[in-house]
C-alpha positions as CSV (number, residue, x, y, z in Angstrom):
1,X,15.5,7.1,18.1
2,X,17.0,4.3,16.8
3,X,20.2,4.6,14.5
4,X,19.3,4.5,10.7
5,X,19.9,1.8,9.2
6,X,22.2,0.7,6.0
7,X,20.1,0.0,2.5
8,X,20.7,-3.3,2.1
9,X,21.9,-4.6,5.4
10,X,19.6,-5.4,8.4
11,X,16.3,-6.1,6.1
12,X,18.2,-8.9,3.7
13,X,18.1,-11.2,7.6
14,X,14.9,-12.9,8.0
15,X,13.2,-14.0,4.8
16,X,14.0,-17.1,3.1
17,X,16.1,-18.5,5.6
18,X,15.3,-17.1,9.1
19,X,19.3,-17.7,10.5
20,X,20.1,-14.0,11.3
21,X,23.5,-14.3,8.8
22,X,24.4,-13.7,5.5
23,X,23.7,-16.3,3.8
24,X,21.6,-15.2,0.7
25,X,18.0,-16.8,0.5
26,X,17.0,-19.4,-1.5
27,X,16.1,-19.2,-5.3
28,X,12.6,-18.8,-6.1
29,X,10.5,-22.1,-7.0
30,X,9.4,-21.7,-10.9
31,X,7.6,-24.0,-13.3
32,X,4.5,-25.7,-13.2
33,X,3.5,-27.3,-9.6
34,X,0.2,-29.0,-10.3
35,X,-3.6,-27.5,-10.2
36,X,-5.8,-26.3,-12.7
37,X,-5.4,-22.3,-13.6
38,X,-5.2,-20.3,-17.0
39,X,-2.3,-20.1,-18.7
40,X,-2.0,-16.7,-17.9
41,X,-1.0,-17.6,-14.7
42,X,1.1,-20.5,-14.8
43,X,4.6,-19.1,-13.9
44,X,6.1,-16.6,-11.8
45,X,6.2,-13.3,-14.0
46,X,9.7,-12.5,-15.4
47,X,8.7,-8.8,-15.4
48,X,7.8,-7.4,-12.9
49,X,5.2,-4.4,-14.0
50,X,4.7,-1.9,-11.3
51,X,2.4,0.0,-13.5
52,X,1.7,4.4,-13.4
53,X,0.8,4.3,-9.7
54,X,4.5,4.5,-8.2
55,X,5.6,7.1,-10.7
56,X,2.9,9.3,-9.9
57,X,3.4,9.2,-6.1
58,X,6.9,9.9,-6.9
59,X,6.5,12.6,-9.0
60,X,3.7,13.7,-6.2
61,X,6.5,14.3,-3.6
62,X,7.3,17.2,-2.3
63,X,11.2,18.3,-2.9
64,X,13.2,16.0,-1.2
65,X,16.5,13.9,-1.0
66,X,14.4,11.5,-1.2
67,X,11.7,12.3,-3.9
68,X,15.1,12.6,-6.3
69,X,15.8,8.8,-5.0
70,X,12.2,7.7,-6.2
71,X,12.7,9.8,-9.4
72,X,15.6,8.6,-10.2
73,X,14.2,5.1,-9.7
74,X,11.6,6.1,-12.6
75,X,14.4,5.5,-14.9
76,X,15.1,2.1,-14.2
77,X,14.7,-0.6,-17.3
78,X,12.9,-2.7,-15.2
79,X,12.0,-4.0,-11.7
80,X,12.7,-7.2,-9.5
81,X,10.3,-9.0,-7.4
82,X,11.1,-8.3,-3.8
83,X,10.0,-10.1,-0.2
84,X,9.7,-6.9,1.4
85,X,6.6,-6.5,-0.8
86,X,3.9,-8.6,0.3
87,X,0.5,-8.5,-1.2
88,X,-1.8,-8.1,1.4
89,X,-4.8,-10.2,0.8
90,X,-3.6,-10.1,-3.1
91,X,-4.3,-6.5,-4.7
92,X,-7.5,-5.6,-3.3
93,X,-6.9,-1.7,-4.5
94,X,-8.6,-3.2,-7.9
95,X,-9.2,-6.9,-7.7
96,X,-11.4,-8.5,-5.2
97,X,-9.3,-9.8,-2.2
98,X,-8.5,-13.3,-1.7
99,X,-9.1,-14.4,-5.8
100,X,-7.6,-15.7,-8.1
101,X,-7.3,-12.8,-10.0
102,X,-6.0,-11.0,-7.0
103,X,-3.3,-13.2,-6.0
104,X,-1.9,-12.9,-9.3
105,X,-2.4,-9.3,-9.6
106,X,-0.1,-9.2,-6.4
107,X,2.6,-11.2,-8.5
108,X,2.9,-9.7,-11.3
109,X,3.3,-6.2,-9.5
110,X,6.7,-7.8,-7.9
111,X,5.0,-8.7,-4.6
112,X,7.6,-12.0,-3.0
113,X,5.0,-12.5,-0.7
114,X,1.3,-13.0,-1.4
115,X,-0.8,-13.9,2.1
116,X,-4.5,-16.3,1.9
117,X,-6.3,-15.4,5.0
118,X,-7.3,-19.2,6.1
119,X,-10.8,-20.1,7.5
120,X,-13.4,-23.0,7.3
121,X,-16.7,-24.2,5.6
122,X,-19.4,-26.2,7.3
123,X,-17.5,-29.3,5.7
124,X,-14.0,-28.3,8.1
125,X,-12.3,-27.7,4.2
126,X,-9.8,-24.5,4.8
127,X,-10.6,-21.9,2.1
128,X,-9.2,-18.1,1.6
129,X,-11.1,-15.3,3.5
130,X,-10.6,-12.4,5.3
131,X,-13.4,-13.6,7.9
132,X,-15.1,-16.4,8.8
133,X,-18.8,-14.0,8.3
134,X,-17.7,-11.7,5.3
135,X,-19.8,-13.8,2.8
136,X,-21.8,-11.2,2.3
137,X,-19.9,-8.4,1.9
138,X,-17.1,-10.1,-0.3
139,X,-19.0,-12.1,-2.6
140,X,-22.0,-12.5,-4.5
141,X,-23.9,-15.1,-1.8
142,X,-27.2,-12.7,-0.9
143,X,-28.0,-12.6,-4.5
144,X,-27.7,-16.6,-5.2
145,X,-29.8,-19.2,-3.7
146,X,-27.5,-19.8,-0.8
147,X,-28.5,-16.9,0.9
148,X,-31.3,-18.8,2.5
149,X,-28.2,-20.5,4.5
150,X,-26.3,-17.3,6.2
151,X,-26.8,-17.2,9.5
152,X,-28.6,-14.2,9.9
153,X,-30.2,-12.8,6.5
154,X,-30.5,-9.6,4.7
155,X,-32.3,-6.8,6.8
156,X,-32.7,-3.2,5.1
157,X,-31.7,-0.3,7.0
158,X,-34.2,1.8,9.1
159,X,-34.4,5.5,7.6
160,X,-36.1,8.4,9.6
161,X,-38.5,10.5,8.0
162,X,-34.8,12.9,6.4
163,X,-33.8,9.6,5.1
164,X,-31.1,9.5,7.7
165,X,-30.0,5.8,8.5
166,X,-31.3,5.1,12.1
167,X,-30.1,1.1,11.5
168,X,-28.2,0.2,9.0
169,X,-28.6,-2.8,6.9
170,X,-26.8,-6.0,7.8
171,X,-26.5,-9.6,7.2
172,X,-24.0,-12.5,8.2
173,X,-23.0,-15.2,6.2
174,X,-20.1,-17.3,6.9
175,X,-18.1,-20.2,5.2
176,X,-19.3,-22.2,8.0
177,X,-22.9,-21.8,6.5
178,X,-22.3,-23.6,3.3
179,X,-20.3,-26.7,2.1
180,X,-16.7,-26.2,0.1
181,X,-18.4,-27.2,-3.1
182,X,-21.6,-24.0,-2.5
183,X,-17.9,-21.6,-1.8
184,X,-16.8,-22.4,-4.7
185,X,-19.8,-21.7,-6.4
186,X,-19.5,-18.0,-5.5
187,X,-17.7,-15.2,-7.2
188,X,-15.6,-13.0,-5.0
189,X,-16.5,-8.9,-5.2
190,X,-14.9,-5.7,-3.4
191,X,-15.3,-6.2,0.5
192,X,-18.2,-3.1,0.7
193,X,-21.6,-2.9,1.6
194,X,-24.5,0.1,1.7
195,X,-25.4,0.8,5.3
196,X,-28.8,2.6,3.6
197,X,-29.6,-0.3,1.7
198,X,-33.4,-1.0,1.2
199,X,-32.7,-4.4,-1.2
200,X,-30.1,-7.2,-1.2
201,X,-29.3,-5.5,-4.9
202,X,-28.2,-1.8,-3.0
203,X,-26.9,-3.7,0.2
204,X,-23.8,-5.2,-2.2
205,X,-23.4,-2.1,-3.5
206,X,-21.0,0.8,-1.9
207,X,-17.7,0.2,-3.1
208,X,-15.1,3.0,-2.1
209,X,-14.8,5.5,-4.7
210,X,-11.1,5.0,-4.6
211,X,-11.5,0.9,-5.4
212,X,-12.6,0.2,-8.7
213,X,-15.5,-3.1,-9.5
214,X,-14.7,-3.5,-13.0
215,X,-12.6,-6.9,-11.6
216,X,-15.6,-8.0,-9.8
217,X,-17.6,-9.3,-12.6
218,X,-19.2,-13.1,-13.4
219,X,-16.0,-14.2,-15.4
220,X,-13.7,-12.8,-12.3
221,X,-13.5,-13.2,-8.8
222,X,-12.4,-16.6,-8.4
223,X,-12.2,-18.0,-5.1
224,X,-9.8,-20.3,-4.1
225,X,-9.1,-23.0,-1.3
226,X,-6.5,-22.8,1.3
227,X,-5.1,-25.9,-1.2
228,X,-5.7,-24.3,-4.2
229,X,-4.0,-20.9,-3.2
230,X,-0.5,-22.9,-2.8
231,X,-0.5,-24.6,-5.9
232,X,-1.0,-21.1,-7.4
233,X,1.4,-19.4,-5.4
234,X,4.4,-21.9,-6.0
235,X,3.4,-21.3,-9.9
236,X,3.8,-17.7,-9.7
237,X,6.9,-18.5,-7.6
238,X,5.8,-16.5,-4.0
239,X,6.4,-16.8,-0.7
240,X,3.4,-17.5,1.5
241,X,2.1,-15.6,4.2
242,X,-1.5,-17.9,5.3
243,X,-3.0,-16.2,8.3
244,X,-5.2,-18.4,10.5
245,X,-8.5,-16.3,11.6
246,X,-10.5,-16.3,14.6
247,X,-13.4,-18.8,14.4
248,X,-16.6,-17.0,14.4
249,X,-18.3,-20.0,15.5
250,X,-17.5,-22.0,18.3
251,X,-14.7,-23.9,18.7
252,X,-14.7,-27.1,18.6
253,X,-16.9,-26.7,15.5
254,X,-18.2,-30.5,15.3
255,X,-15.4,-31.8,16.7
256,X,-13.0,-29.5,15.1
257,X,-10.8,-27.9,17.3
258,X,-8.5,-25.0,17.7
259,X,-5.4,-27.0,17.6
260,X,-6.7,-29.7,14.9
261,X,-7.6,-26.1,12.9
262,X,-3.8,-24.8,13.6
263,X,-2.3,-28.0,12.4
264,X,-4.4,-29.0,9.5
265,X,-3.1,-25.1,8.0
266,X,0.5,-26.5,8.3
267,X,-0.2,-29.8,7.1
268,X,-1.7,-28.3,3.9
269,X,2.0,-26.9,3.1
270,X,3.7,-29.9,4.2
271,X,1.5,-32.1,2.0
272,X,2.1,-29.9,-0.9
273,X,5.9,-29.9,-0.3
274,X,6.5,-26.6,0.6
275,X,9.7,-25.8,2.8
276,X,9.3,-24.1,6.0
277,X,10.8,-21.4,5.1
278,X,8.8,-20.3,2.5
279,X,5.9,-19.8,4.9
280,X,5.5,-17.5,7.7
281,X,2.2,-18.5,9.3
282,X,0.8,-15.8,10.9
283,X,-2.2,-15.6,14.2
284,X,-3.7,-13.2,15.9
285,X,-4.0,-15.4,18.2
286,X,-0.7,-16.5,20.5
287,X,-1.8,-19.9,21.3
288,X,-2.0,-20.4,17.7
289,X,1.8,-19.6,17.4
290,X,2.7,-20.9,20.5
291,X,0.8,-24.2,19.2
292,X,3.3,-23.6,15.8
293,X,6.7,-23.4,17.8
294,X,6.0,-26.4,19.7
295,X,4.1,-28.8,17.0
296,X,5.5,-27.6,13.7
297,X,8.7,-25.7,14.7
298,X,9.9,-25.3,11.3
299,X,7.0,-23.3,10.9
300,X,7.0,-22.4,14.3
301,X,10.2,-20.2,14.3
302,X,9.3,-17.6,11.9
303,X,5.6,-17.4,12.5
304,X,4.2,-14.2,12.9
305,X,2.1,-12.7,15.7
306,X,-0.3,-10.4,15.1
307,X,-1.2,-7.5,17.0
308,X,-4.4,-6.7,17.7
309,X,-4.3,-3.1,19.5
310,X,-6.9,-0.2,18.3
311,X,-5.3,2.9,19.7
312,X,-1.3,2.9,21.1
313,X,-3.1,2.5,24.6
314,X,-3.1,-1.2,23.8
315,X,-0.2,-1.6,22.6
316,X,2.0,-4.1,24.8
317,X,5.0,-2.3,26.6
318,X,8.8,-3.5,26.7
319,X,8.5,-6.1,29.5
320,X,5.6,-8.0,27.5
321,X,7.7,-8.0,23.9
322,X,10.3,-9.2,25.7
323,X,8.5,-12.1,27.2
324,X,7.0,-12.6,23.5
325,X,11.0,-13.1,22.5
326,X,11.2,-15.5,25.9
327,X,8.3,-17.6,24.8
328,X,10.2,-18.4,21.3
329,X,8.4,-15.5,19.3
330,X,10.7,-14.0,16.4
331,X,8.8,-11.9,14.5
332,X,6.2,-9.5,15.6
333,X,3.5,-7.2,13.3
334,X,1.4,-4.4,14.4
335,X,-0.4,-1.4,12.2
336,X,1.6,0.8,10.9
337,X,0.5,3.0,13.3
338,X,2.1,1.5,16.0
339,X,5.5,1.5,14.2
340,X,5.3,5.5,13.1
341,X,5.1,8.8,14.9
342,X,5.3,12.6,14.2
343,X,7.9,14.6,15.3
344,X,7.0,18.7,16.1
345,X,8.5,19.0,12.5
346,X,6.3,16.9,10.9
347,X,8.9,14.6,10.5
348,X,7.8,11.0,10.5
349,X,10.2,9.0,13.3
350,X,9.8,5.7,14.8
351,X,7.4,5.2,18.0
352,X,8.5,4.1,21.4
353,X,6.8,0.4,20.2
354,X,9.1,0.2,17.3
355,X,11.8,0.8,19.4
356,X,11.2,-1.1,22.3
357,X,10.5,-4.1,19.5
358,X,13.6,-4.2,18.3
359,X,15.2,-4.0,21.4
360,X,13.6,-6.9,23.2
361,X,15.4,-8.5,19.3
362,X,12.2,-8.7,17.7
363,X,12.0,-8.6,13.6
364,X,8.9,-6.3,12.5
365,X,6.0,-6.5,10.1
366,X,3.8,-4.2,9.3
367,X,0.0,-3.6,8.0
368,X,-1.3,-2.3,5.7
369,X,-0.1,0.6,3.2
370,X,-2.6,2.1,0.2
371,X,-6.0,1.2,2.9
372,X,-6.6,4.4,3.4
373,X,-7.6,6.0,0.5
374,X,-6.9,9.7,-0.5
375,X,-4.0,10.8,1.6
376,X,-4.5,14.6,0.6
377,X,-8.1,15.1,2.2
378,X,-6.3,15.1,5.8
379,X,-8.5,12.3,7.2
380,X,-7.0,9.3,7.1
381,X,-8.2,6.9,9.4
382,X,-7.3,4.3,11.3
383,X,-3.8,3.6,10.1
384,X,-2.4,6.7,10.0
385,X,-4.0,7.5,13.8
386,X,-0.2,8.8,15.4
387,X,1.2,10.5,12.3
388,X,-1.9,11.8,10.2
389,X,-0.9,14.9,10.8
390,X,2.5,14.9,9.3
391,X,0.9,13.4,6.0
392,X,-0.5,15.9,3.5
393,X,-0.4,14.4,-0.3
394,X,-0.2,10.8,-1.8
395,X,3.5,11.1,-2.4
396,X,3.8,10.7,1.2
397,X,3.3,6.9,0.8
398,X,7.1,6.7,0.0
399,X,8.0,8.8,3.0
400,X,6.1,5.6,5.3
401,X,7.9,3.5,3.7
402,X,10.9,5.0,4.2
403,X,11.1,5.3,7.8
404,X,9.6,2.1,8.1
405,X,12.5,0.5,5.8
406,X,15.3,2.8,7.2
407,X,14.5,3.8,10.7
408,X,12.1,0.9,12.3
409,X,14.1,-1.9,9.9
410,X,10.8,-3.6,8.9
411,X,11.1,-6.8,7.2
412,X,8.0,-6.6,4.7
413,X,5.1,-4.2,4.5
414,X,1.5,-5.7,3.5
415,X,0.2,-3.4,0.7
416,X,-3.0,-2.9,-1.0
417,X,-1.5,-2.5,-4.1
418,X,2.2,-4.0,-4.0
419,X,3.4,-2.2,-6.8
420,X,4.2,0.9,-4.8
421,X,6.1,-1.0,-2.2
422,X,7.9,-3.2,-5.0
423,X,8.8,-0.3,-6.7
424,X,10.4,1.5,-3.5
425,X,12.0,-1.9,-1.9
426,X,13.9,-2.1,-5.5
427,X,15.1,2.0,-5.3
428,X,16.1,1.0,-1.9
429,X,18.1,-2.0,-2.9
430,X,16.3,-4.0,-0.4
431,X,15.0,-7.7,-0.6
């Protein structure tokens, strides 16, 4: 197992600054950088408001050192922003990911990281979505006229005669479909969809039960450019985490290539006088970060490679995370189930990836805490795969987070809803 690690020590290395020293990182950017947005969000919130959630999951905990740690925390007068919170996709617990309304959601709960998920529209302009083809499940398109433009258009589900679904519905619409100005015409919604559907009306539908769509209305769910998206996040004084997604069309698209796509990302900071450090570009794809170390090193040297493994089977071993580290490759992120296993205790203890990571000298990221819904029902999914069973209440969130934080020595967890990890990262005196 690896040695436990000092509050305050090995996770204050890498944001900010990257040089594995000291040195504190630098001071937030405030004030007003340019764009158009509300008043309401034209500065970095001064306090931070972690809101009910954090108390109740600590109050949820079952008696431990720890539990009195996160209760004791309840008592603080207020709360910091901290890097080791980043707000995955903004806040999308509530507010429909990748908005406007998300992104500052993210801030104001304390997250010092907020990520835009980068793609393209038919007109090559680099906008903020999860996917290239999640029109239609994260915004309003199938019920606006530019639904005659997805690429494949709504299809109801096929029911048998018990009204079981035999298909279920689908569509595809992309940002390749439609020019920047149709995105922006589009409000943003929660990422859902009603496999039973018969109409486009129930096909937008099916929300999770633990989400909420009173965000998602016609006044809300703003979308935003890759462009706009740093203009707001140096207002609201956050770092920026910009992943670059996999194409769904070919590549080149018109001309467009891979690289061109890679470079006009990093151009987008550089043109809006961001440092370097303030942005830790993240792929899926290693070519992409490979592209970053040698084009836009600055960049380059704390980019952030993704990992892209369904079950630990795929997971790469020590020799390949070593050759990662070889190829110039600093920081690494898998799901937090690759990071995370369960003792015969029930004890939660790092896996033989987290391990082997930081021994090849590779800084850690991991994705993504409050996905998964109720923790209690026993069935959590996909991200809790090697340690479900050790997890039995929602309190439990704080119990992830602390092996992650103590015994793996993450850098920053992506959250749902970053309250819960700002709210730990400041109990835990960490950055």
């Amino acid at each position: 197992m690896l040695s436990r690690i000092h509050l305050g020590a090995a996770l204050l290395i890498a944001f900010g600054t990257f040089a594995h020293t000291s040195a504190s990182m630098a001071a937030p950017d405030h004030g007003h950088h340019g764009g158009k947005f509300k008043d309401w969000f034209s500065e970095r919130p001064r306090s931070i408001q972690v809101g009910a959630r954090p108390f109740f999951l600590a109050n949820d905990m079952e008696e431990s050192a720890l539990k009195k740690q996160m209760q004791q925390c309840t008592k603080r007068p207020a709360f910091t922003s901290r890097d080791f919170s980043i707000g995955h996709r903004g806040a999308p617990m509530q507010f429909p990911e990748h908005t406007m309304e998300s992104y500052t959601a993210a801030a104001r709960m304390g997250a010092g990281i907020v990520e835009c998920d980068v793609t393209f529209t038919k007109d090559k302009a680099l906008v903020c979505r999860h996917a290239q083809n999640d029109l239609h499940t994260t915004t309003n398109i199938l019920l606006t006229p530019l639904a005659a433009k997805c690429t494949k258009a709504f299809t109801p589900a096929v029911l048998d005669t018990d009204g079981k679904v035999t298909q279920p519905a689908s569509a595809e619409c992309r940002t390749s479909d439609i020019t920047l100005a149709e995105f922006k015409s589009l409000r943003g919604k929660m990422d859902a969809f009603n496999p039973a559907a018969q109409t486009v009306e129930d096909y937008v539908a099916g929300t999770a039960n633990w989400r909420t769509d009173i965000y998602s209305g016609p006044t809300s769910g703003t979308l935003m450019t890759h462009a706009e998206s740093i203009a707001l996040f140096k207002k609201l004084g956050v770092k920026m985490t910009p992943e670059l997604k996999s194409p769904s069309v070919d590549m080149p698209f018109e001309g467009f290539t891979q690289q061109a796509y890679a470079q006009k990302m990093i151009d987008e900071y550089k043109s809006a006088g961001v440092p370097a450090r303030r942005v830790f570009a993240q792929s899926f794809n290693k070519d992409d970060v490979l592209y970053w170390l040698n084009h836009a090193p600055a960049f380059g040297r704390q980019a952030v490679y993704l990992d892209d493994a369904e079950t630990p089977a795929d997971l790469p071993g020590a020799a390949e995370l070593a050759e990662y580290k070889a190829d110039g490759i600093n920081i690494v992120a898998p799901p937090l189930w690759a990071l995370i296993a369960a003792d015969g205790n029930g004890q939660l203890v790092p896996s033989p990836y987290a391990q082997q990571a930081r021994s090849a000298g590779l800084d850690i990221i991991t994705w993504t805490l409050e996905r998964s819904g109720i923790l209690a029902d026993g069935n959590n999914g996909w991200y809790y795969q090697t340690f479900d069973s050790a997890i039995g209440r929602e309190g439990d969130q704080f119990r992830v987070l602390d092996v992650l934080a103590k015994d793996v020595g993450v850098l920053g967890v992506f959250s749902d809803w970053p309250a819960t990890t700002t709210f730990y990262a400041n109990c835990a005196n960490l950055r």
